[in-house]
BATIRO-58217 format. One record per residue: residue in three letters; x, z, y of N, C-alpha, C, O in turn. Coordinates in pm, whole numbers, padded with zeros to 5 digits, always signed. Each point is the difference from the previous one (the first is absolute). Layout:
N
ALAXZYXZYXZYXZY/...
//
This chain:
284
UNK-01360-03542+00137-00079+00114-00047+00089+00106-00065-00039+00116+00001/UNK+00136-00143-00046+00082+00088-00095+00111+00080+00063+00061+00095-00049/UNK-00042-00163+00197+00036+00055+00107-00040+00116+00066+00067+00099+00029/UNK-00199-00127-00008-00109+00110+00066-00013+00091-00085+00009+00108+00057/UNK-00033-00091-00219+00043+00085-00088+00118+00074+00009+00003+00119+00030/UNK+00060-00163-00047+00161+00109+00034+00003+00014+00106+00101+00069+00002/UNK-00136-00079+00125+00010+00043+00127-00003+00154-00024+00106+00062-00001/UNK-00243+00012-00021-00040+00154+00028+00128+00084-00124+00062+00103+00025/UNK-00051-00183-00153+00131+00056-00056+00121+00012+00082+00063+00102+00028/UNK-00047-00188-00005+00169-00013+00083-00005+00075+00127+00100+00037+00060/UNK-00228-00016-00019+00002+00072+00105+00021+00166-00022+00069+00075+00068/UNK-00165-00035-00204+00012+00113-00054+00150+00019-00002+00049+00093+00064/UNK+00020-00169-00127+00193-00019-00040+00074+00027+00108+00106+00062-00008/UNK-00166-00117+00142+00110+00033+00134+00013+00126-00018+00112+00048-00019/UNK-00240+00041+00021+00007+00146+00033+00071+00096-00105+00004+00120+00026/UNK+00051-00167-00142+00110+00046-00094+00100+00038+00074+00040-00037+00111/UNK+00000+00121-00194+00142+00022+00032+00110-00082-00037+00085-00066+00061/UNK-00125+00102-00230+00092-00143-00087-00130+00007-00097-00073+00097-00019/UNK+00065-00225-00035-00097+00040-00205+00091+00045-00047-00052+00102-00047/UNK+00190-00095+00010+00077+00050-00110+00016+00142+00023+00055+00060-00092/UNK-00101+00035+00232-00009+00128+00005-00146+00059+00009-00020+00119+00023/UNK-00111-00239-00048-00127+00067-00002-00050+00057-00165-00008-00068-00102/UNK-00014+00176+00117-00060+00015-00116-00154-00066-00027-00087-00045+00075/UNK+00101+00070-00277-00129-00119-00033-00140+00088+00080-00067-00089+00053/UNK+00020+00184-00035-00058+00035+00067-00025-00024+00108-00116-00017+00037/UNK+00221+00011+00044+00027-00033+00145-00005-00138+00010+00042-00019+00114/UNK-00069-00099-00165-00001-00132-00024-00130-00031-00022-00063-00092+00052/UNK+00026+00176-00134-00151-00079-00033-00116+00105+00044-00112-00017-00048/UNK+00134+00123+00135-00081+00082+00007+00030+00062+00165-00088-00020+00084/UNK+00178+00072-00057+00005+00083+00134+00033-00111+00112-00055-00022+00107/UNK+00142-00027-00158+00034-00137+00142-00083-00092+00003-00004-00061+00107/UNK-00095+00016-00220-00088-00091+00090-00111+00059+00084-00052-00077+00081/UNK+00004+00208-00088-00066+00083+00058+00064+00045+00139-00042+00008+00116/UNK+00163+00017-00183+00077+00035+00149-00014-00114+00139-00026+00012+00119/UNK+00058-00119-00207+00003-00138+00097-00141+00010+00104+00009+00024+00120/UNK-00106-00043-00174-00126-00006+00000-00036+00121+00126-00037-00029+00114/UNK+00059+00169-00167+00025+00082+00122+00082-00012+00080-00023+00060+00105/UNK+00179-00153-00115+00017+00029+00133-00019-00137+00106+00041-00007+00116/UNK-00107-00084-00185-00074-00077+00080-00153+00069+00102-00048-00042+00106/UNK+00015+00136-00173-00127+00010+00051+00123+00109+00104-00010-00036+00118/UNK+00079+00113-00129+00056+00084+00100+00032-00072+00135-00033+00030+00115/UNK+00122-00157-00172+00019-00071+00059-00081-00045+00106+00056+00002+00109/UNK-00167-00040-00109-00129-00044+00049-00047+00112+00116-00037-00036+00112/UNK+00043+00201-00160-00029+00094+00075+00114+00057+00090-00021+00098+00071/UNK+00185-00182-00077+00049+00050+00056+00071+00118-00020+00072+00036+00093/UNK-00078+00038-00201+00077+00098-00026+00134-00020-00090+00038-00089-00077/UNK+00012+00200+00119+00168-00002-00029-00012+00035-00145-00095+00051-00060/UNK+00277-00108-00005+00002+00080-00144+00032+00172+00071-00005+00107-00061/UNK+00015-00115+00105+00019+00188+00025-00127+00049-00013-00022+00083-00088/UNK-00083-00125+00174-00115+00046-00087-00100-00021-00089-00117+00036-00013/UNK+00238-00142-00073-00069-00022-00120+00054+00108-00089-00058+00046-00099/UNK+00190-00005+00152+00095+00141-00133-00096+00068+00058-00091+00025-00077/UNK+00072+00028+00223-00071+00097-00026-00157+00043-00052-00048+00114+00003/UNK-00001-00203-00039-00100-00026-00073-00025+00033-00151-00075+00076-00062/UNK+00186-00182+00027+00079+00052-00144+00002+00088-00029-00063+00031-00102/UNK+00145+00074+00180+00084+00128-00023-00115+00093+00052+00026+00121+00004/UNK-00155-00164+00036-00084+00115-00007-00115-00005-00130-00048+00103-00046/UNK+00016-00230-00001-00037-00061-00112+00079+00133-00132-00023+00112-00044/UNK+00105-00203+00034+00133+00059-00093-00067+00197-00022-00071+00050-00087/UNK+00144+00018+00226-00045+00133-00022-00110+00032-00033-00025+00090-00080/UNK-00061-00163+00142-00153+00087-00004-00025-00005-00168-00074+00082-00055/UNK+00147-00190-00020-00025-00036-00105+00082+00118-00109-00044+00048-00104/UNK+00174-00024+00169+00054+00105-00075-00061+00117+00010+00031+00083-00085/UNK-00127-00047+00185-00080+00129+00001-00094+00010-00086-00019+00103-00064/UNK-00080-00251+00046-00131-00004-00132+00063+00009-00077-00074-00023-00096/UNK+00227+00053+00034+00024+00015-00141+00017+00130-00020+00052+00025-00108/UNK-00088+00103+00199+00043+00090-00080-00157+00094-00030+00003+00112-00049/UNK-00125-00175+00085-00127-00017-00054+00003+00015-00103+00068-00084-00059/UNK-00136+00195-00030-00073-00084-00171-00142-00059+00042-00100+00069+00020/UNK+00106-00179-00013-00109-00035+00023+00020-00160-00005+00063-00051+00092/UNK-00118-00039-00206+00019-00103+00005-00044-00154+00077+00035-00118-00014/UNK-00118+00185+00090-00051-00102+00121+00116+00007+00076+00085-00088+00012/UNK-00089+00236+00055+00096-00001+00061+00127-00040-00007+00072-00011+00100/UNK-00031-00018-00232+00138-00025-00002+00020-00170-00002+00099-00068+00031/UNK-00204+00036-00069-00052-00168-00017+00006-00033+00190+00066-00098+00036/UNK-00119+00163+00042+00038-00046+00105+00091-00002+00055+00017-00093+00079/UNK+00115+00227-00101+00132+00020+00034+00061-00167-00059+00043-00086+00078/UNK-00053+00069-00222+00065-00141-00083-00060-00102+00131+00085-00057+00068/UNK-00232+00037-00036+00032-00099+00091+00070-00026+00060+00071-00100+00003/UNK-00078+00220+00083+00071+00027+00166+00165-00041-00037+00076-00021+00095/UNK-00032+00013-00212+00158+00036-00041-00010-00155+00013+00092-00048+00067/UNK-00199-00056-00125+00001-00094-00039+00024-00083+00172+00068-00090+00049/UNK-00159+00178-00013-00022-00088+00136+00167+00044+00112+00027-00057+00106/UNK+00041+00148-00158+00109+00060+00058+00099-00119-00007+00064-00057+00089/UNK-00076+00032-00271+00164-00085-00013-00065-00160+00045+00086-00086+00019/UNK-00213+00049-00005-00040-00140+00051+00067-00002+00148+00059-00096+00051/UNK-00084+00244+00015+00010-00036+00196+00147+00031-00020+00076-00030+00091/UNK-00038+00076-00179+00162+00020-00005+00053-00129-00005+00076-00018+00096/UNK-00087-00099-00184+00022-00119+00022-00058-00047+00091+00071-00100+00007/UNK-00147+00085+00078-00056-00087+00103+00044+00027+00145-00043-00056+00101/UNK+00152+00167-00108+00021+00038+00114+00128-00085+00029+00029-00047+00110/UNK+00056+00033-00247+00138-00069-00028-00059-00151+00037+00039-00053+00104/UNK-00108+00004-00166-00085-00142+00060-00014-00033+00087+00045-00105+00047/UNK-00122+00192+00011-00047+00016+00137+00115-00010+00133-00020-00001+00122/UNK+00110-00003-00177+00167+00058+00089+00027-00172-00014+00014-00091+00082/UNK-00015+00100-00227+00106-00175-00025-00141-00111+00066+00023-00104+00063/UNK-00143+00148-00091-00084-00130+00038+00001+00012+00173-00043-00100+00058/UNK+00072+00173-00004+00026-00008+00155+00109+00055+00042-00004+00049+00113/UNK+00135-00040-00191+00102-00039+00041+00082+00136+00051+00106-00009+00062/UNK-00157+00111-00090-00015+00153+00077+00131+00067-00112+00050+00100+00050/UNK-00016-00121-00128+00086+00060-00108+00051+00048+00101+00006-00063+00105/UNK+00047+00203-00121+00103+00133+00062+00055+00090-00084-00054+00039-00104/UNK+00150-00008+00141+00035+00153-00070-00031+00068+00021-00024+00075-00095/UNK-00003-00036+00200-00122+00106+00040-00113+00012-00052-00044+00115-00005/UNK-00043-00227-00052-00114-00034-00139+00062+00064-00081-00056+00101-00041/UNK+00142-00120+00006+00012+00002-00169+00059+00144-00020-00029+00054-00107/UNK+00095+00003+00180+00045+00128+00036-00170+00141-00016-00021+00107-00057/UNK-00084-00237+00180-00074+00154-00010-00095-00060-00129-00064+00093-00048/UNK+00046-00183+00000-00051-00097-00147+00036+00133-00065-00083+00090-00008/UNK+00200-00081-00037+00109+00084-00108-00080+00152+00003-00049+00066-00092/UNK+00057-00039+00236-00058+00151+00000-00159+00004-00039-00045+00109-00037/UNK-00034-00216+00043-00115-00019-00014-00039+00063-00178-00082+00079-00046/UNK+00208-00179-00022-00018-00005-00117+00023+00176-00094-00044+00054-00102/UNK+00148-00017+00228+00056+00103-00092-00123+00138+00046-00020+00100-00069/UNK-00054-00136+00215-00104+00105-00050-00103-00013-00098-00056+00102-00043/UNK+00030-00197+00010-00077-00035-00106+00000+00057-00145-00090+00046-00069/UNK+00204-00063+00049+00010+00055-00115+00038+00162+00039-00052+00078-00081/UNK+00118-00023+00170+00048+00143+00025-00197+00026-00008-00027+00075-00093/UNK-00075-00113+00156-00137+00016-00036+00009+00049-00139+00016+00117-00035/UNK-00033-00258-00067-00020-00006-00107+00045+00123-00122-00071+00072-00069/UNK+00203-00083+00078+00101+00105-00051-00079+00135+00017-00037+00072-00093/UNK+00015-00048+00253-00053+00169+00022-00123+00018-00043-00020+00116-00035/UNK-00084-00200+00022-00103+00008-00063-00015-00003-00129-00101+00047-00053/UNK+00156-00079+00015-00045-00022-00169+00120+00127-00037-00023+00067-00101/UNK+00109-00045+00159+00065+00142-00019-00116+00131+00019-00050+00065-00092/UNK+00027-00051+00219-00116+00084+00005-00148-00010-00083-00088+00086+00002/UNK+00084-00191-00061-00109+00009-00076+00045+00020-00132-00081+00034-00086/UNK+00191-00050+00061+00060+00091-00144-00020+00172+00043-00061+00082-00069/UNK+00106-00064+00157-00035+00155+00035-00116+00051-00015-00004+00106-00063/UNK-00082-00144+00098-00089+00022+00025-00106+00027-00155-00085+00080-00038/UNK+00154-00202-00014-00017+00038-00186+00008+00058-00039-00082+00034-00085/UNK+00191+00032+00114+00066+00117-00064+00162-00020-00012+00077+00093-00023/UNK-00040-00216+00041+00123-00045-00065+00108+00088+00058-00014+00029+00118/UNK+00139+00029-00193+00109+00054+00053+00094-00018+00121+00033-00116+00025/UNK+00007+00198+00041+00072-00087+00163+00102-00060-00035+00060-00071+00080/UNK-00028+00083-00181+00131-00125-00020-00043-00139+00001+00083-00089-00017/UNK-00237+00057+00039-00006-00114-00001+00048-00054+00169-00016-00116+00036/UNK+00063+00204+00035+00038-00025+00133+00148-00064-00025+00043-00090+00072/UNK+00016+00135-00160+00151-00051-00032-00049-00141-00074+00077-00096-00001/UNK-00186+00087-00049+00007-00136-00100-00045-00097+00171+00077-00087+00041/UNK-00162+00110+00010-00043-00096+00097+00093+00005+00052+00042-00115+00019/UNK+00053+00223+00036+00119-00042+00146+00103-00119-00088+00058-00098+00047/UNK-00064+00151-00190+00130-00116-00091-00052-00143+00033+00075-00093+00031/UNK-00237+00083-00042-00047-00112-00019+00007-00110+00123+00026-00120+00011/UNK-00060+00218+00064+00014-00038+00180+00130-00078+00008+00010-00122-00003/UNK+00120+00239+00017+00102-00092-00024+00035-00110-00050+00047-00097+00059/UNK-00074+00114-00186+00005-00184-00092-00054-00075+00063+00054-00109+00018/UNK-00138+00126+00022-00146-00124+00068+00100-00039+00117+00042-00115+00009/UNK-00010+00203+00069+00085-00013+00139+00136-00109-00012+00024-00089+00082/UNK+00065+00124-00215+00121-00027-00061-00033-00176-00001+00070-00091+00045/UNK-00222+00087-00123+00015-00091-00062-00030-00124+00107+00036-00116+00017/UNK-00121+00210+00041-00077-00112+00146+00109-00092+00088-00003-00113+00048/UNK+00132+00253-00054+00111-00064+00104+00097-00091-00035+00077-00072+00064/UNK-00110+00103-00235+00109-00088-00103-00061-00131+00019+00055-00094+00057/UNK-00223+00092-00132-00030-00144+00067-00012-00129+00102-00006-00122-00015/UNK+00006+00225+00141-00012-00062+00092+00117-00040+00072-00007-00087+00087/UNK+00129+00150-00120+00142-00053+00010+00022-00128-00034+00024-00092+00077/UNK-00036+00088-00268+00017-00130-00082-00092-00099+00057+00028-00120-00013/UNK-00145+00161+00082-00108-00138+00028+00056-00014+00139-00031-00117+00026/UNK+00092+00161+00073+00054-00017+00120+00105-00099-00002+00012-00106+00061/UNK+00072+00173-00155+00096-00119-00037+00033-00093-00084+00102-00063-00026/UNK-00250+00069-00024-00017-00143-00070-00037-00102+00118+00030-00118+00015/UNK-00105+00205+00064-00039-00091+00101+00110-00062+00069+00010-00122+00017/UNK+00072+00210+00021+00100-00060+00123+00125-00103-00073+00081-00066+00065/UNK-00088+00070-00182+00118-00079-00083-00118-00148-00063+00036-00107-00049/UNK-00137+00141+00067-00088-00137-00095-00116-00047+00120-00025-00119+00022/UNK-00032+00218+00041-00125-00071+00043+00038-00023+00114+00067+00090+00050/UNK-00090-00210+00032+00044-00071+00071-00070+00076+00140-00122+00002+00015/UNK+00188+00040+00053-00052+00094+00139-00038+00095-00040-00052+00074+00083/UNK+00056-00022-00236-00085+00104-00004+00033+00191+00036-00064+00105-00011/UNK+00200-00146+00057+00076+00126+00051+00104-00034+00055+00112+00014-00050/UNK-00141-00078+00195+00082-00041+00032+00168+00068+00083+00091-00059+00056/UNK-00116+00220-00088+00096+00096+00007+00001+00106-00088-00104+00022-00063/UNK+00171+00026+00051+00010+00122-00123+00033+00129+00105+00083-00014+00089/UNK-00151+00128-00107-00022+00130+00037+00113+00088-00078+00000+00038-00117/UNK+00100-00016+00225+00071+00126-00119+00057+00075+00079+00025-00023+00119/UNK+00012+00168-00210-00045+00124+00080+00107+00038+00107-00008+00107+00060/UNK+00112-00201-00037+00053+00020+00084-00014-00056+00111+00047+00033+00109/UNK-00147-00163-00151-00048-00022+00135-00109+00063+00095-00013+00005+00123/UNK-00072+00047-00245-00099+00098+00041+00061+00105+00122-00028+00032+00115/UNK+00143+00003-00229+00018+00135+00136+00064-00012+00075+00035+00098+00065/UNK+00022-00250-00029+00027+00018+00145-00087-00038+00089-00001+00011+00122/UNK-00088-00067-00212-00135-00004+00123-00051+00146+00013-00024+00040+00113/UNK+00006+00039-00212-00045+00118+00008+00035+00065+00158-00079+00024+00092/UNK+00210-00010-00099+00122+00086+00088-00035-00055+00137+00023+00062+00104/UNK-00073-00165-00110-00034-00066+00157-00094+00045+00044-00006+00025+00121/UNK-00101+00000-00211-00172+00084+00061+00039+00125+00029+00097+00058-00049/UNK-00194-00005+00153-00019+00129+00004-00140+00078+00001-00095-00032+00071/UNK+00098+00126-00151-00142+00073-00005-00118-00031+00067-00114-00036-00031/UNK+00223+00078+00208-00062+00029+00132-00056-00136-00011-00116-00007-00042/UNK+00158-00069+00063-00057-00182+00041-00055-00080-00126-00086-00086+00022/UNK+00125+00107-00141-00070-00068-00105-00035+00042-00098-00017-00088-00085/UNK-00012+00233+00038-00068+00073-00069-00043-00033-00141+00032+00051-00106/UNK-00131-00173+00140-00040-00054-00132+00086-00087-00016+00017+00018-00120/UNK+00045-00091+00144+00128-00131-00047+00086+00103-00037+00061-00023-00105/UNK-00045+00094+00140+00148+00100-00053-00063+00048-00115+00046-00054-00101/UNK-00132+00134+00079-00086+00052-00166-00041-00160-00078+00001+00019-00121/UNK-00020-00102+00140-00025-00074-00127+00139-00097-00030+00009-00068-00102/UNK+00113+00074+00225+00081-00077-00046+00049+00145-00115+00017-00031-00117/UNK+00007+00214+00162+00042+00022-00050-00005+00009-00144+00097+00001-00077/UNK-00246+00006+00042-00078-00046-00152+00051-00093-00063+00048+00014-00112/UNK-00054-00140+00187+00048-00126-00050+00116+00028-00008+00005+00011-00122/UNK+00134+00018+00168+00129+00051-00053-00020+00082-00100+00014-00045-00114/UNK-00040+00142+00127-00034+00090-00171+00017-00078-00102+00085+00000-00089/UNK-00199-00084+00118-00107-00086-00094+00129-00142-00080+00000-00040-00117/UNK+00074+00005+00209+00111-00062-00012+00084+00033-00028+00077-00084-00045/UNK-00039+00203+00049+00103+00065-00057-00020-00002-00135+00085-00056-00069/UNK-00203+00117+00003-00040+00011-00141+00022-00139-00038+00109-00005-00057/UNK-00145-00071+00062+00015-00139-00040+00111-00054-00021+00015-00091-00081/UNK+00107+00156+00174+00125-00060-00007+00089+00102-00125+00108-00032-00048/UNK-00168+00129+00020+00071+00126-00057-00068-00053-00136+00052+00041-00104/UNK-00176-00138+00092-00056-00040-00186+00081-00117-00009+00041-00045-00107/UNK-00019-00001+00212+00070-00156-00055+00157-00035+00060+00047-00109+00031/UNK-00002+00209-00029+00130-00061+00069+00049-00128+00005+00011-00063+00105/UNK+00021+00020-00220+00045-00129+00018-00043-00144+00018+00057-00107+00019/UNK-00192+00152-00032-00095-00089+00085+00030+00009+00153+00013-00092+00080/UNK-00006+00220-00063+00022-00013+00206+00120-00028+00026+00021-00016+00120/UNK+00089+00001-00206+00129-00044+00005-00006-00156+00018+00036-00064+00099/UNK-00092+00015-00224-00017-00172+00007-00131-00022+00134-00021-00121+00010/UNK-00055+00193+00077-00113-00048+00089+00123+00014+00112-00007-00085+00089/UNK+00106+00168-00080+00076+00070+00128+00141-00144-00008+00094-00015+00077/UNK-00123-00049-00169+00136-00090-00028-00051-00153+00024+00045-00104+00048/UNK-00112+00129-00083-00135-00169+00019-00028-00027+00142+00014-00112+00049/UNK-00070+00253+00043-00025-00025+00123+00098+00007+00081-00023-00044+00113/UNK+00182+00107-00143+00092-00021+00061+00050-00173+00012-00008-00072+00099/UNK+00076+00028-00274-00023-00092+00000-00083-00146+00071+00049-00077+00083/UNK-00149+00072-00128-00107-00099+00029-00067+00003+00130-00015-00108+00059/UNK-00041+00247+00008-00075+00025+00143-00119-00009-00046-00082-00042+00083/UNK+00044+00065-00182-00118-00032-00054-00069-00146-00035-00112-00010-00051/UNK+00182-00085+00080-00042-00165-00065+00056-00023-00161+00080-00090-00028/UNK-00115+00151-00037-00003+00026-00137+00064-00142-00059-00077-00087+00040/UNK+00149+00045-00091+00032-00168-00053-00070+00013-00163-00011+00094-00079/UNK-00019-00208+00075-00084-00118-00100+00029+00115-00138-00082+00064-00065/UNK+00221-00070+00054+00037+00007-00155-00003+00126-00013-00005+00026-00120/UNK+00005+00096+00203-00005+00135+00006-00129+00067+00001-00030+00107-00052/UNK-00032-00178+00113-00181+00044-00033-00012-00082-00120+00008+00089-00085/UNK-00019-00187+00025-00035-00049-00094+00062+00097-00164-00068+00024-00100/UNK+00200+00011+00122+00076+00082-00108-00072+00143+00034-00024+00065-00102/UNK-00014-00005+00222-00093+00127-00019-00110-00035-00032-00033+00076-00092/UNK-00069-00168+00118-00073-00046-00082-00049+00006-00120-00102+00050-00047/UNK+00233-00138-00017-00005+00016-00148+00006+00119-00042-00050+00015-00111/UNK+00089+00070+00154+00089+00160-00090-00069+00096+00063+00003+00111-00054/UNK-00080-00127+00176-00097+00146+00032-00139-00031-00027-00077+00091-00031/UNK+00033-00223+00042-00159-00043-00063-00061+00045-00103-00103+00067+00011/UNK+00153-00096-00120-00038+00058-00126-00027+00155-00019-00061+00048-00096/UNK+00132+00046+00233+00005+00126-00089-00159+00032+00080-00039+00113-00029/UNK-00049-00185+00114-00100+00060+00021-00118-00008-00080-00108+00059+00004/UNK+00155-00144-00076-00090-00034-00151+00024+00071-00092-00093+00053-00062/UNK+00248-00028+00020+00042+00108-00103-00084+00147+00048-00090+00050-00067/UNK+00135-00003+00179-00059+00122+00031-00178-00022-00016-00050+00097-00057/UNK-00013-00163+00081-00144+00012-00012-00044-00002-00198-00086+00071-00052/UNK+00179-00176-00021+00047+00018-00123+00005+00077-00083-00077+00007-00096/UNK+00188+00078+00123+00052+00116-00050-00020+00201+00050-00034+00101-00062/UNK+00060-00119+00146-00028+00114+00059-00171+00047-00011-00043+00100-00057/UNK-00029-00197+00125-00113+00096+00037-00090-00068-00127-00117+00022+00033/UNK+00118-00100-00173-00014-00028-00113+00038+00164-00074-00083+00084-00037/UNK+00254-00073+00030-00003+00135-00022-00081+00122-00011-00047+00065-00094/UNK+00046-00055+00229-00122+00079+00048-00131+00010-00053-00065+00092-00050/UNK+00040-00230+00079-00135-00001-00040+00009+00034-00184-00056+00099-00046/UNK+00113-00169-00017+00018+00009-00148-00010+00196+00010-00091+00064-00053/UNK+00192-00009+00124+00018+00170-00022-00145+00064+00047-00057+00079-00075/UNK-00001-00117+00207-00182+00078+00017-00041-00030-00100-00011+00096-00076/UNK-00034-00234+00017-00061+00000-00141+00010+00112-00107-00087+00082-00030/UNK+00196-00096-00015+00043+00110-00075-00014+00139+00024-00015+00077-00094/UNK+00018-00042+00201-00008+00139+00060-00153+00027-00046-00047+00067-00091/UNK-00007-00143+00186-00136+00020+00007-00086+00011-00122-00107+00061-00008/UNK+00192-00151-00118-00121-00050-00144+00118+00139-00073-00035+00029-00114/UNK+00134+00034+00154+00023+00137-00048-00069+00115+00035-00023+00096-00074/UNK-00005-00108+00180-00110+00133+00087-00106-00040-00071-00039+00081-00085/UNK-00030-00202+00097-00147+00013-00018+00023+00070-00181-00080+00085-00037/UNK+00180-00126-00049-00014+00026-00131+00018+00145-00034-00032+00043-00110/UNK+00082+00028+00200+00016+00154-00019-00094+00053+00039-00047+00093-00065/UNK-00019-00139+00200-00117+00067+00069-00099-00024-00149-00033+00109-00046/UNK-00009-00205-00020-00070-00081-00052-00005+00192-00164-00091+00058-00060/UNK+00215-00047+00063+00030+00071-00107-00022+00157+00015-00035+00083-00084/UNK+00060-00074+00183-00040+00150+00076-00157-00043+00035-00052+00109+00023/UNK-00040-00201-00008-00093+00101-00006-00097-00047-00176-00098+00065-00036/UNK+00132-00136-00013-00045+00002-00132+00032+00148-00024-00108+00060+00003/UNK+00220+00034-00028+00032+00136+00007-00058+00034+00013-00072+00013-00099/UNK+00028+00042+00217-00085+00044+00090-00145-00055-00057-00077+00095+00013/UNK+00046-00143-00038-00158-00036-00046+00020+00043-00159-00106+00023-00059/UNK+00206-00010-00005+00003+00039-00163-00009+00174+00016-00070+00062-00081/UNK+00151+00017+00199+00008+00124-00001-00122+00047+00046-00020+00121-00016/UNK-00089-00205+00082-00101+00051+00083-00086-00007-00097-00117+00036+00018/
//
């Protein structure tokens, strides 16, 4: 009996990437949902490609209800966002539970994600306008955009190669930008059009990654020379030890930070707003 119990868990677990790169959210909330959908996808036969694209129309339509004042409306955009990052995981599932993983997934995955938020960003920009707010808030969103972008490529580097140094098959080659472009240089417009535009993205996209972490792509470019990619015992186990922890520190520290600084922001605004209009009701 206790067997048949952990069965639907462990099954949820195949479709991980690693646990030590899922967030607590993503553990107890989006991937077992995800699982769940991409069994039923599964069932209908459809691809993770059009599960991103599903996502990634989810996602936008959702960045458009935000630039509404109108709070139904924006309550349904939060669904749709909700229901965005669920098919966003179920599409990655959906790949590992039938075996479909590509770079070509995860390539147009990536672009999926980044219209999503390029949505998000322009809407809630334009609905500052529309307030009244000053056009420099176009410089605060393009800053913000960037970071989001910076940070997306920073993460998904460190969880790539956590994978390929610890999780057992879980990257079983490493992508780097020089290999990219000599695949690049081999396509041509005329004959492969779209393989030539998303490898060239994905080089970009790799490039940035190699330009935040250098010496990370130094030790991934020395490992796979080395090794061929069969990683030995004591070398995943010592990255292990020394890159595990920091995905806990970062959930920890950083976005604790954060959160500790909105608090504050926010219980400072409300206390000034709070003071300006007592004013305002003493002058009236």
């Amino acid at each position: 009996m206790a067997e048949l119990k952990e069965a639907p868990h462990s099954r949820v677990q195949s479709t991980y990437k690693a646990r030590e790169v899922e967030g607590v959210l993503d553990l107890y909330f989006y991937r077992p949902i995800g699982f769940r959908l991409a069994e039923f996808f599964a069932q209908l036969k459809m691809t993770p490609g059009a599960v991103t694209l599903l996502a990634g129309i989810c996602g936008v339509v959702a960045g458009h209800l935000y630039y509404y004042r109108y709070l139904g409306v924006n309550i349904v955009g939060m669904a749709l966002h909700v229901c965005s990052n669920a098919l966003d995981n179920a599409d990655g599932q959906l790949a590992r539970l039938t075996r479909t993983e590509s770079r070509k997934g995860r390539i147009v995955d990536s672009i999926a994600d980044h219209l999503v938020f390029v949505s998000i960003y322009l809407h809630l920009t334009l609905r500052y306008l529309v307030e009244g707010s000053s056009p420099a808030i176009w410089l605060l969103a393009f800053a913000a955009g960037i970071s989001h972008a910076l940070q997306g490529a920073a993460a998904d580097y460190y969880r790539n190669t956590y994978l390929y140094f610890v999780a057992n098959g879980g990257r079983p080659e490493i992508d780097s930008s020089s290999r990219l472009l000599s695949e690049y240089r081999k396509l041509t417009w005329r004959q492969s059009a779209w393989d030539k535009l998303l490898l060239a993205l994905y080089l970009n996209f790799t490039r940035q990654q190699e330009i935040l972490a250098p010496h990370l792509k130094k030790l991934r470019d020395r490992a796979s020379e080395l090794f061929q990619g069969q990683i030995p015992g004591w070398l995943r186990a010592r990255y292990q030890n020394l890159a595990g922890p920091n995905f806990f520190w970062f959930e920890l520290i950083p976005l604790n930070l954060l959160f500790v600084y909105l608090i504050f922001r926010e219980e400072t605004m409300a206390e000034s707003m709070q003071e300006v209009a007592q004013k305002w009701r003493d002058l009236a």
